[in-house]
C-alpha positions in Angstrom: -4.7 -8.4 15.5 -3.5 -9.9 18.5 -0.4 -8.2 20.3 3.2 -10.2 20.5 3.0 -11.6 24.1 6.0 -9.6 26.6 9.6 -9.5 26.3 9.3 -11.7 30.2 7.1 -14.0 28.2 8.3 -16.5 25.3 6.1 -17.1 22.9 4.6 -20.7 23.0 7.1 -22.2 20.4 9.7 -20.9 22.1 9.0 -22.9 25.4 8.2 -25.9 23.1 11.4 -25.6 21.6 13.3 -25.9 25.3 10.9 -28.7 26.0 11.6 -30.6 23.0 15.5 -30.0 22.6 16.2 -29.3 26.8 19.8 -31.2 27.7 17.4 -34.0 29.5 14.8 -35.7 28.9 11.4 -34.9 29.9 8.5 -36.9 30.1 4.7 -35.7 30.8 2.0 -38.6 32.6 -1.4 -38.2 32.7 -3.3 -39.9 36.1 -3.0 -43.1 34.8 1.2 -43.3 34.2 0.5 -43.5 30.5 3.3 -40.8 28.2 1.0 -38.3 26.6 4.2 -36.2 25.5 7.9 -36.6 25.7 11.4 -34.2 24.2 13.0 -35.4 21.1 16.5 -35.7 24.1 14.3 -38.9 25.8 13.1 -39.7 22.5 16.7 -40.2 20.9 18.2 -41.7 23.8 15.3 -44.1 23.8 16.6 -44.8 20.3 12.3 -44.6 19.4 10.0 -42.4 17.7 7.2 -40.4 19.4 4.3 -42.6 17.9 6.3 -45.7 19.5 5.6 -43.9 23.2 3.0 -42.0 23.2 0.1 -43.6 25.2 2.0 -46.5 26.1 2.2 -47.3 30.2 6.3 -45.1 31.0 7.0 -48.8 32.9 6.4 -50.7 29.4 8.8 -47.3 27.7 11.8 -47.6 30.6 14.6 -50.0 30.1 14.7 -52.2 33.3 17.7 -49.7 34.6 15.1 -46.7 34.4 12.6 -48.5 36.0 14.7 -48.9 39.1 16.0 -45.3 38.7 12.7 -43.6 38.1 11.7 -41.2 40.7 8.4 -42.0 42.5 8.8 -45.6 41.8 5.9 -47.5 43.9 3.6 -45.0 43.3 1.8 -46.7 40.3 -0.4 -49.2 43.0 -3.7 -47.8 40.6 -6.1 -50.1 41.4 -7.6 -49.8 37.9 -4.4 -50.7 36.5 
């Protein structure tokens, strides 16, 4: 039986909790700018469901707005596209 992880430790549903329903929305990339996961915040400001974004380019997810906003803009020059 494995022990509960320490008090200085959440357990992992715990942190995926604060991901999911943090006061902002969070977004995570892979190398390529494609959304492999995203909080239920972005996903209800969005006004979308996760299977809509997920794996989907963030540039074809953003409203033009968030495309100008989006730190790190200019960064996506991938030459594989």
């Amino acid at each position: 039986m494995s022990e509960p992880p320490p008090d200085d430790q959440p357990p992992e549903e715990t942190l995926d909790d604060l991901y999911d329903h943090a006061p902002c929305g969070y977004v995570t990339l892979d190398s390529r700018l494609r959304v492999v996961r995203i909080n239920a915040t972005l996903l209800s400001w969005l006004g979308v469901g996760k299977a809509d974004v997920v794996g989907r380019k963030i540039q074809d997810v953003l409203t033009p707005a968030g495309r100008i906003a989006r730190p790190g803009r200019g960064r996506e020059s991938d030459p594989a596209g």
